[in-house]
C-alpha positions, 0 to 999 in steps of 0.5 A, a space after each residue: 500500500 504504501 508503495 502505491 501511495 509513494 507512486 501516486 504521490 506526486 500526481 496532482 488531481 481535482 478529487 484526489 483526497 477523496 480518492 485517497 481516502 478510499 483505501 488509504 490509511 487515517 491513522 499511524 506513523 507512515 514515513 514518506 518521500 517529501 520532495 526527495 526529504 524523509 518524513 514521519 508523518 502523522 496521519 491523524 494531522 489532517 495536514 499531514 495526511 494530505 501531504 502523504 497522500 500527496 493531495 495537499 494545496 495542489 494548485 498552490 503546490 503547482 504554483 511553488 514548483 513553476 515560480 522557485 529557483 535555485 539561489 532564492 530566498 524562500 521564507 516558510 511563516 506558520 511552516 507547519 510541518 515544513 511541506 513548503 519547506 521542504 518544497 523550497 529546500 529540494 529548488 533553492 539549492 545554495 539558496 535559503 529558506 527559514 521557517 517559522 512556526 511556533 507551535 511546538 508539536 508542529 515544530 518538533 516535526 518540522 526540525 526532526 526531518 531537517 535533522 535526520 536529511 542532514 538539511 543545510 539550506 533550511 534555518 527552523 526558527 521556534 518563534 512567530 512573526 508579528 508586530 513587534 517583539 515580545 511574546 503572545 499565547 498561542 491556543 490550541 484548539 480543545 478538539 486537537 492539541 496538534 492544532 494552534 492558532 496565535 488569534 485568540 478563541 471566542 471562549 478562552 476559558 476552553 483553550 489551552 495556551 502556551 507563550 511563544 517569542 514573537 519577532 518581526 520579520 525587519 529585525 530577522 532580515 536584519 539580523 539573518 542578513 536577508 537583503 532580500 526575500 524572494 518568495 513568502 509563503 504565510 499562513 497564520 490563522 488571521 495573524 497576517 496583519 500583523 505580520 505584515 506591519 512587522 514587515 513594512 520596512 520590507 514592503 515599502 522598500 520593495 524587498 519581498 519579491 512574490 508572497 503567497 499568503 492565506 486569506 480567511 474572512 473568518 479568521 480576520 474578522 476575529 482581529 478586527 480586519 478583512 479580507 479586503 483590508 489586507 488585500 489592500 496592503 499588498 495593492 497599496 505597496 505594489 503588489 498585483 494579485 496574480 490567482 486566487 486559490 480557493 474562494 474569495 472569502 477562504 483560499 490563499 492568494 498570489 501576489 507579485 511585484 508589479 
């Protein structure tokens, strides 16, 4: 089974999930070829089971493969496990990628397969990017710890919490020695704002080539924000709006540097 999955892994259909589904398995460690990277994958992570079975983000993923290039500077923000990561990683070659995640049980992971490929391209940083510099709760949602959110929930007493660093993406350029990013990936849960205005000496400068970042109406309405209002941060600096994955309210959208 796991041969078949292996060999089916890299084809990209609309359905395949569903597909997948039908015979492959939900549960367990399985590990997994990842963009040429050995991962141990949970299959009771929603994410992590569409990744082994080769389903996650497929237009995103298409996108990615046709845009990276080797020497870029690839920046992973709510890295997750590390599928763009390592995406990013198998092009980029003597390029970079730093990844971002500060949920820890996302972060062990994240790390073990950098660790155990002997990656050398790819910088995990156990922080989030925001604002400013300091430190936020992360929640977990009450229904699966595996999952963590920085926005906080309408019921915080039903969550648990943990604080993790915050840091902006102008001092990480700085301190990194990033002169320039050529593809973000973000995808943070409503978080985007405030990553972004951590960001603004980046934008404004024209620093950031190309950014794929995840649009939730839901999600931003828990800060105060919206689709529209963030969209309208990338416009207003320069970046035009290449595709809309998913739908307008929910799905991640491209935008490049005019």
């Amino acid at each position: 089974m796991d041969a078949l999955i292996s060999a089916l892994r890299p084809v990209r259909f609309r359905g395949k999930y569903r597909v997948m589904s039908l015979f492959a398995p939900k549960q367990g460690i399985r590990s997994a070829s990842i963009f040429g990277y050995r991962m141990d994958l949970d299959l009771s992570d929603w994410i992590q089971r569409h990744i082994y079975y080769g389903s996650y983000e497929q237009p995103q993923t298409s996108r990615m493969l046709s845009y990276v290039r080797p020497g870029m500077t690839f920046v992973d923000v709510g890295a997750n496990v590390g599928y763009y990561s390592a995406l990013a990683s198998s092009i980029v070659g003597g390029g970079r990628v730093i990844a971002y995640e500060p949920n820890p049980y996302a972060f062990e992971r994240l790390q073990a397969w950098i660790q155990a490929n002997q990656v050398n391209n790819v910088t995990p940083v156990f922080a989030a990017l925001g604002a400013k510099q300091g430190t936020i709760k992360t929640h977990f949602y009450e229904t699966d710890n595996h999952t963590a959110s920085l926005v906080p929930p309408a019921d915080p007493a039903t969550q648990e919490t943990t604080a993790v660093e915050v840091r902006t993406l102008d001092a990480e350029a700085d301190r990194l020695g990033l002169d320039r990013i050529d593809v973000m990936k973000i995808d943070v849960d409503g978080y985007e704002s405030e990553v972004f205005r951590g960001a603004a000496g980046l934008l404004t400068e024209g620093r950031i080539n190309a950014i794929l970042c995840e649009f939730s109406a839901h999600w931003l309405a828990q800060v105060g924000s919206s689709n529209d209002e963030l969209e309208q941060l990338f416009t207003s600096r320069g970046y035009i709006k290449r595709a809309v994955f998913g739908t307008e309210s929910l799905g991640d959208r491209w935008f490049v540097r005019a």
